[in-house]
N, CA, C and O atoms as a MOPAC input file, in Angstrom:
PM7 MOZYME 1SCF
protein

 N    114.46800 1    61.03800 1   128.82500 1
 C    115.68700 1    60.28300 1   128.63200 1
 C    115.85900 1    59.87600 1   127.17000 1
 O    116.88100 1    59.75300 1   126.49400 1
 N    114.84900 1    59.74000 1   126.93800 1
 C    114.76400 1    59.17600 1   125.26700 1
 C    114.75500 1    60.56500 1   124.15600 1
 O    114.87700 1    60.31600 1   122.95600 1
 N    114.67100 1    61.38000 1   124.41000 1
 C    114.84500 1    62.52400 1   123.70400 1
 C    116.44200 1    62.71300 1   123.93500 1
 O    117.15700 1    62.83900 1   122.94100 1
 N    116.95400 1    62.73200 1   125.11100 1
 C    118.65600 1    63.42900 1   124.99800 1
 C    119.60200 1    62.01700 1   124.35300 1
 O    120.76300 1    62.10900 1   123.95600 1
 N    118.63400 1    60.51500 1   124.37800 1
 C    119.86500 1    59.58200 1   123.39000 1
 C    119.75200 1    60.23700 1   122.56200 1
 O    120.81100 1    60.85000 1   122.42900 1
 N    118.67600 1    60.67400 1   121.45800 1
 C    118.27700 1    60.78000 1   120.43400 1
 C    119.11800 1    62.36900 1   119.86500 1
 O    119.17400 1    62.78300 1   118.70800 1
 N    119.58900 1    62.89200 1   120.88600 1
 C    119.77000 1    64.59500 1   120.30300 1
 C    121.51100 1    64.24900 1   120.04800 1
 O    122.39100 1    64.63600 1   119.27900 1
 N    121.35300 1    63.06700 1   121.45200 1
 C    123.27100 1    63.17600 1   120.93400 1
 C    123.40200 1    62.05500 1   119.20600 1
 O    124.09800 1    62.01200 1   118.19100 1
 N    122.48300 1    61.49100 1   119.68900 1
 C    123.09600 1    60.74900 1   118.61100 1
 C    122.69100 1    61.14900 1   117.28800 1
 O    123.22300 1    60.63800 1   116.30200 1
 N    121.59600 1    62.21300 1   117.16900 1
 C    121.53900 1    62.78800 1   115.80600 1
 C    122.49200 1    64.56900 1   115.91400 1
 O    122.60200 1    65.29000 1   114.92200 1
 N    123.02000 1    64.92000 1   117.20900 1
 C    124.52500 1    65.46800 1   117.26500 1
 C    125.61800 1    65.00200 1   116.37700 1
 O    126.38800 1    65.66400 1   115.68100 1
 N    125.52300 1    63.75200 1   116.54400 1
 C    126.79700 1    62.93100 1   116.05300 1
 C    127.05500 1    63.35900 1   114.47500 1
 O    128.06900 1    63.71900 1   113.87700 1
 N    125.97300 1    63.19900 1   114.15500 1
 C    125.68100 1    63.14600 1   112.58500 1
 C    125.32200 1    64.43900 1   111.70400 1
 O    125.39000 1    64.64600 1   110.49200 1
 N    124.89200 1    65.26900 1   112.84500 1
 C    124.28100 1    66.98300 1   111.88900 1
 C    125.26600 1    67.81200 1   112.66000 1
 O    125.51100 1    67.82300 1   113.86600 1
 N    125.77500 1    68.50800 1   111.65800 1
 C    126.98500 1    69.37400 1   112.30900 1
 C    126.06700 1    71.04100 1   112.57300 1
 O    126.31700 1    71.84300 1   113.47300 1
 N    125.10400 1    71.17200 1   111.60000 1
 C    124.15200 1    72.00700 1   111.36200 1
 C    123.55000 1    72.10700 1   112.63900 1
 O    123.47800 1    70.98400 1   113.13800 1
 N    122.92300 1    73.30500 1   113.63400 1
 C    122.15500 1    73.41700 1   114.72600 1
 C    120.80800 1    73.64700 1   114.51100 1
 O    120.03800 1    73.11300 1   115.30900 1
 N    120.42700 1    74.20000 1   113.77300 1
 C    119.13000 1    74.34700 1   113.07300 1
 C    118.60900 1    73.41000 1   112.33100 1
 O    117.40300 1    73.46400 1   112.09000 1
 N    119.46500 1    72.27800 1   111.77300 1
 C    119.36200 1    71.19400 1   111.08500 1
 C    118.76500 1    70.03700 1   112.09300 1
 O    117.95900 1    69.11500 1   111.96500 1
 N    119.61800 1    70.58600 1   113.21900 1
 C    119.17100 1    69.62900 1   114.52800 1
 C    118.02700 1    69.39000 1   114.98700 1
 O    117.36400 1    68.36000 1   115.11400 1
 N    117.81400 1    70.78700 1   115.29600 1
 C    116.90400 1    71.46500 1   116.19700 1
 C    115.25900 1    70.97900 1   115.14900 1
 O    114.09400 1    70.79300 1   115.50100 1
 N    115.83100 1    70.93400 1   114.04300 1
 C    114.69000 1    70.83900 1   113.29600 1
 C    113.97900 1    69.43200 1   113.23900 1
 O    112.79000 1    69.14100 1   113.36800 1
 N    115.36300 1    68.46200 1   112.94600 1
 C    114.99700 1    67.01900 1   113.24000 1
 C    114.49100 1    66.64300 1   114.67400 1
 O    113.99100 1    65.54000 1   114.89200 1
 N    114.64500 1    67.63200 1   115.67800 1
 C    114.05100 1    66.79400 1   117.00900 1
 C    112.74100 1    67.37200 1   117.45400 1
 O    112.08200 1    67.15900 1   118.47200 1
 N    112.50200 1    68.28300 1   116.26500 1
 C    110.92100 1    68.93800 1   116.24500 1
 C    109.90500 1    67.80300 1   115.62800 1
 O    108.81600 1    67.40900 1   116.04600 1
 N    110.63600 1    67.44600 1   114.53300 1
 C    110.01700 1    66.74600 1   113.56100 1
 C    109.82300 1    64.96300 1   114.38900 1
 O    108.79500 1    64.29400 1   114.28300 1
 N    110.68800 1    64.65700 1   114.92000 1
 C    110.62400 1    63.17300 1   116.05600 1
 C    109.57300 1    63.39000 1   117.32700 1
 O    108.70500 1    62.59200 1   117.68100 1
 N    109.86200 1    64.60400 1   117.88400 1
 C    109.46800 1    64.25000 1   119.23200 1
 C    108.19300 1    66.00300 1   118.80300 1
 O    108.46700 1    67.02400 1   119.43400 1
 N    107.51900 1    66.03300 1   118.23100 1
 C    106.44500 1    66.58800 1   117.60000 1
 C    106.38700 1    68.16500 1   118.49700 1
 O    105.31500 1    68.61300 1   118.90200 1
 N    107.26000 1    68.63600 1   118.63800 1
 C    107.23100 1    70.41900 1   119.26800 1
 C    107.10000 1    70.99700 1   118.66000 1
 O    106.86000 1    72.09000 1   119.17400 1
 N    107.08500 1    71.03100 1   117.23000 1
 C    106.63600 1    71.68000 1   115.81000 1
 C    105.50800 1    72.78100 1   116.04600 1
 O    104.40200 1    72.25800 1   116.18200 1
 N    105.50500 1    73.92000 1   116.11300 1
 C    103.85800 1    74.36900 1   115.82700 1
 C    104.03200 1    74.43600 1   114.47900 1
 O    104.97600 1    74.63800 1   113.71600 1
 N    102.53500 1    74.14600 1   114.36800 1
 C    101.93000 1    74.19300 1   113.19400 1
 C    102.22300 1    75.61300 1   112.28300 1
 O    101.64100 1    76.63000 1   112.66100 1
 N    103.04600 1    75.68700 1   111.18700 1
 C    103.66300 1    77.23000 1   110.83100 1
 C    102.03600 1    77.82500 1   109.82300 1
 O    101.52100 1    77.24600 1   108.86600 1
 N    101.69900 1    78.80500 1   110.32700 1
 C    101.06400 1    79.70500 1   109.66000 1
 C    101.55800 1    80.64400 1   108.71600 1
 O    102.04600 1    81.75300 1   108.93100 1
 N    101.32100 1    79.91200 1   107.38700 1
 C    101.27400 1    80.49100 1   106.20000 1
 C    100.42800 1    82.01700 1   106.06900 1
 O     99.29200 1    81.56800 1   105.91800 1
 N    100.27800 1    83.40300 1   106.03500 1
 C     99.97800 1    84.22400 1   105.92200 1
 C    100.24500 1    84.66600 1   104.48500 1
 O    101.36600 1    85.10000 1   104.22200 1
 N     99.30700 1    84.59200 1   103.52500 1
 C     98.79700 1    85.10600 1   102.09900 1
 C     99.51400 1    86.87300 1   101.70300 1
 O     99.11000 1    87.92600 1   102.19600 1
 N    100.05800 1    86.79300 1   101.21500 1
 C    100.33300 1    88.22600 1   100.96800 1
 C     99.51300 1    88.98700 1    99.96800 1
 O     99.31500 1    88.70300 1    98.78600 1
 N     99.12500 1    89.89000 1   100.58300 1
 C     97.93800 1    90.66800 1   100.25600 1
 C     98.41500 1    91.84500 1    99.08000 1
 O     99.10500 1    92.79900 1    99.43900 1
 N     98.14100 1    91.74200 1    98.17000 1
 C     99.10000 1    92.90900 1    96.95600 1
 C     97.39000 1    93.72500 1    96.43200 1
 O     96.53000 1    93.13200 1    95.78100 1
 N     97.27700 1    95.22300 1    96.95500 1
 C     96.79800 1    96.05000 1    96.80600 1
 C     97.26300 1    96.41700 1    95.65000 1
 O     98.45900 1    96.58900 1    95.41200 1
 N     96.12800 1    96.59100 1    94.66700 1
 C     96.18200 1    97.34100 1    93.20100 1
 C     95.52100 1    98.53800 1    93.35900 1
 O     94.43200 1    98.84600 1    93.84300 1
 N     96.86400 1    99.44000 1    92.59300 1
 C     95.91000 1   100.78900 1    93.02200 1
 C     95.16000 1   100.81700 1    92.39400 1
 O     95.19600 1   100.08300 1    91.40600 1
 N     93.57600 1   102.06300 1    92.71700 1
 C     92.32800 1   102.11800 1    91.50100 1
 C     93.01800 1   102.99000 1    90.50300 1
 O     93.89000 1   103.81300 1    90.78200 1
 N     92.54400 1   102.73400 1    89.31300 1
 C     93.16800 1   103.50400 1    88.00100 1
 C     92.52400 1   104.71400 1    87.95500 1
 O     91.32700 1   104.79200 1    88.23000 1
 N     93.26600 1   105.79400 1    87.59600 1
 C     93.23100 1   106.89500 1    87.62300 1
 C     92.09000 1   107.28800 1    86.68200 1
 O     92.19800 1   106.79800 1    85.55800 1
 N     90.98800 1   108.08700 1    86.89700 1
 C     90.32800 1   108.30500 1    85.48100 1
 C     90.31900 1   110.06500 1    85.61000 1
 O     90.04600 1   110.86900 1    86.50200 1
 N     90.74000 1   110.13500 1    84.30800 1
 C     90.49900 1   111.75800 1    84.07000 1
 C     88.81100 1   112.19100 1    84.48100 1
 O     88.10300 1   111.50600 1    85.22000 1
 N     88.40800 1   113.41300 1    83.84900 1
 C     87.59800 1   114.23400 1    84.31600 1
 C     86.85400 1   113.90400 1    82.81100 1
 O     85.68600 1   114.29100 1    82.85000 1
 N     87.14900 1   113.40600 1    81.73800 1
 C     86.22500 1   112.98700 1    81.05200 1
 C     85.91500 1   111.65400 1    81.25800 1
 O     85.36400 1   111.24900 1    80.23400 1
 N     85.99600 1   110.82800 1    82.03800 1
 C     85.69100 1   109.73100 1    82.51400 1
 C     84.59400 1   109.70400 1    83.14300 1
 O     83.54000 1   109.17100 1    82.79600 1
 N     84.93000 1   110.52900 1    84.48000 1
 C     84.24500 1   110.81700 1    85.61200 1
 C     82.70300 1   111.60600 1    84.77800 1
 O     81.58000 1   111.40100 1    85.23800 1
 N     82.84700 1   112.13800 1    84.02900 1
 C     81.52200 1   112.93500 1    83.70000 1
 C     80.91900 1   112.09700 1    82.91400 1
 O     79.72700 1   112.39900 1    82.95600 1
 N     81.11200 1   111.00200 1    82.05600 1
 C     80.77700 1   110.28000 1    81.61400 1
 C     80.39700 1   109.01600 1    82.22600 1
 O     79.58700 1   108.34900 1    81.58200 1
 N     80.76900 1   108.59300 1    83.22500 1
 C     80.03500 1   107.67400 1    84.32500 1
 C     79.40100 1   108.22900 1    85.24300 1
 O     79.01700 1   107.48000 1    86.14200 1
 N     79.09700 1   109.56800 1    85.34300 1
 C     77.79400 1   110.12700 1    85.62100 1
 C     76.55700 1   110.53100 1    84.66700 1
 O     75.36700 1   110.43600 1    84.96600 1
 N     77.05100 1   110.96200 1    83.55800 1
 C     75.95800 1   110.51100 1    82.21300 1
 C     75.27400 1   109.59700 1    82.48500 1
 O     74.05400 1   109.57100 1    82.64300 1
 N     76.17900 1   108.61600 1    82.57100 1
 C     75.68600 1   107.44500 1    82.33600 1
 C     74.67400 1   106.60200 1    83.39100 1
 O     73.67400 1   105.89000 1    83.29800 1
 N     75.25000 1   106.94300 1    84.08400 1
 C     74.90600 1   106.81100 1    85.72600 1
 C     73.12900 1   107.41500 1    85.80200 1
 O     72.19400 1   106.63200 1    85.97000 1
 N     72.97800 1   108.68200 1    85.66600 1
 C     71.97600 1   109.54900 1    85.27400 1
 C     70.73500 1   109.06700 1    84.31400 1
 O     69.51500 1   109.22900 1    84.34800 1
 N     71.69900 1   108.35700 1    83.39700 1
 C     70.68200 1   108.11900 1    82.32500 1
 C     69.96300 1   106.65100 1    82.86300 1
 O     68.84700 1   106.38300 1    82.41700 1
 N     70.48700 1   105.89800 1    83.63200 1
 C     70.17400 1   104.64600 1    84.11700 1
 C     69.06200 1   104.66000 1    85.09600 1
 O     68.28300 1   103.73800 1    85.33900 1
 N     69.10900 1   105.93900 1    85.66400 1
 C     67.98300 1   105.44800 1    86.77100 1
 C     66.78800 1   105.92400 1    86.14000 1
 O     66.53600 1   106.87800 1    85.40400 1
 N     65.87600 1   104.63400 1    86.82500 1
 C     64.73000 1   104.32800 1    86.09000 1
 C     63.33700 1   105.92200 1    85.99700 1
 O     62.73000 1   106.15300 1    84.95100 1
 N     63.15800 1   106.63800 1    87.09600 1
 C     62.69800 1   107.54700 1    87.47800 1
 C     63.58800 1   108.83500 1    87.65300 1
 O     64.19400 1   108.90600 1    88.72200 1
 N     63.69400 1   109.50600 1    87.06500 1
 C     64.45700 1   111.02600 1    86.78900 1
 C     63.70500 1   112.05900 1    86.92900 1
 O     62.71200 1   112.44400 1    86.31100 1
 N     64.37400 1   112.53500 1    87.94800 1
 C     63.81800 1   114.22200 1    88.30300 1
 C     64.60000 1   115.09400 1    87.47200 1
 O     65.61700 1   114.98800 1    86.78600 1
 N     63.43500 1   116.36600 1    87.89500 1
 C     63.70000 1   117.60400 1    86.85700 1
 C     65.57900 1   117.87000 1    86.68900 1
 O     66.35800 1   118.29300 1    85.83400 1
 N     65.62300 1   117.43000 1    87.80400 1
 C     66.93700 1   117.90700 1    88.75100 1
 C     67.91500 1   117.11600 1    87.69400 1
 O     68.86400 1   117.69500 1    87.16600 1
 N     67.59600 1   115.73200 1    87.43100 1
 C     68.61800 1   115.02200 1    86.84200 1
 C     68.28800 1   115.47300 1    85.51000 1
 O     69.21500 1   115.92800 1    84.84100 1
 N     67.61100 1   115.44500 1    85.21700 1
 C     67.39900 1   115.95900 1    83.54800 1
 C     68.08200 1   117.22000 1    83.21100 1
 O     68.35200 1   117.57600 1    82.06500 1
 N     68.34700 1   117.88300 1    84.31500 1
 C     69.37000 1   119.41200 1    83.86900 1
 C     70.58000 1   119.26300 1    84.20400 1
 O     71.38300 1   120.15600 1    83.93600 1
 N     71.06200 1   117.86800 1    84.99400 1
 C     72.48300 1   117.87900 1    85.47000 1
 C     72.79900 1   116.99300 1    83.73000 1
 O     73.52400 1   117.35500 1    82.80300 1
 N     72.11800 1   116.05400 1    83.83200 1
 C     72.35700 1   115.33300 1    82.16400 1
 C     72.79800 1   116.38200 1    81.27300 1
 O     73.92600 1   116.46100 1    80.78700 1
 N     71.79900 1   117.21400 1    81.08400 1
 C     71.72800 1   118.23100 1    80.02000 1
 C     73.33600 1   119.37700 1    80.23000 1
 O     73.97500 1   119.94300 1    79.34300 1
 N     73.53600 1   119.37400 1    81.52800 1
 C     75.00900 1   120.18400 1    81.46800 1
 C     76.17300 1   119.76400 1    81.75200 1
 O     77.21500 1   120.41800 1    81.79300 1
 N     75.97300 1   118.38300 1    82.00400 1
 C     77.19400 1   117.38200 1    81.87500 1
 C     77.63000 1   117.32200 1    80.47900 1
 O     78.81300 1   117.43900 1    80.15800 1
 N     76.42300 1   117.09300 1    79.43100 1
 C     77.03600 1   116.56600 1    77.92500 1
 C     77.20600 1   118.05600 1    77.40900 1
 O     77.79600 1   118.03900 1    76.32900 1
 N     76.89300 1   119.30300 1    77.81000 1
 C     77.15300 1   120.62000 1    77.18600 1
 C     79.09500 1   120.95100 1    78.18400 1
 O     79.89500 1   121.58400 1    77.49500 1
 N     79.49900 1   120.59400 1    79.33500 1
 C     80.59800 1   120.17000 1    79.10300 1
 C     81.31800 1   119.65200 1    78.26400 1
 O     82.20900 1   119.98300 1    77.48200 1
 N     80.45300 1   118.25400 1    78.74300 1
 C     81.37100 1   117.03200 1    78.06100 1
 C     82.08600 1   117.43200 1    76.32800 1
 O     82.99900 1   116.83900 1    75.75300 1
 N     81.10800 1   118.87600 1    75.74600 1
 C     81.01800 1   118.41900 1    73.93200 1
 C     81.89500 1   120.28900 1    74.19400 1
 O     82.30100 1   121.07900 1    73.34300 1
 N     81.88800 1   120.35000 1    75.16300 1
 C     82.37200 1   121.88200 1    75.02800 1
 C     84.12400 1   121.23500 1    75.45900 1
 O     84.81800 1   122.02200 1    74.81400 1
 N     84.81300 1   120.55400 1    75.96200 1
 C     85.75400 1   120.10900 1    76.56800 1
 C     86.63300 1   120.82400 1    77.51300 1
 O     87.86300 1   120.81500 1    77.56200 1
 N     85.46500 1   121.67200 1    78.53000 1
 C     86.05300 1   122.41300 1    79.27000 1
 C     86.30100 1   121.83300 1    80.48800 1
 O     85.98400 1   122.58800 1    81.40700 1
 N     86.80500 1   120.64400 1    80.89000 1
 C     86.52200 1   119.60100 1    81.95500 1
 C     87.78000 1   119.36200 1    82.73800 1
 O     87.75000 1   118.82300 1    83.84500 1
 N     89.05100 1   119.82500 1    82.07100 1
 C     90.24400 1   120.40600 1    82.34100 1
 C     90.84900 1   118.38400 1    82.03700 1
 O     90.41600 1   117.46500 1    81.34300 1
 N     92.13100 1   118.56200 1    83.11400 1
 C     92.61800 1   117.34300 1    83.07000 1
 C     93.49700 1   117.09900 1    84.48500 1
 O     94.05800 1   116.02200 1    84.68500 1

């Protein structure tokens, strides 16, 4: 009963329906709680050429602490690329 004085008599005064509807959320507490959802903005990864890429495997190569024969000849024909610049684009 006390909600429909209250709707006419803030009727009277808000010509707005949504204006209404909003004030008798906000009095008589039917409100849910609105969930804010963060918008998520994906950066694309930056593009790296093919002298990039061979060079963060150099590098990569040269870092680990224990190196096989194996890495010591991929090193060795990565930088005979790398200095030849046949690596395209």
């Amino acid at each position: 009963m006390d909600k429909l004085i209250v709707h006419i008599f803030l009727w009277l005064f808000i010509d707005d329906r949504n204006k209404l509807k909003r004030a008798m959320d906000i009095l008589f507490g039917n409100e849910e709680p609105k969930v804010v959802i963060p918008e998520v903005i994906v950066k694309p990864k930056p593009v790296n050429n093919k002298r990039d890429e061979i060079m963060d495997a150099i590098k990569y190569l040269k870092s680990k602490t224990t190196k096989t024969k194996q890495d010591r000849e991929k090193i060795q024909m990565l930088e005979v690329i790398l200095k030849s610049g046949r690596f395209g684009n």
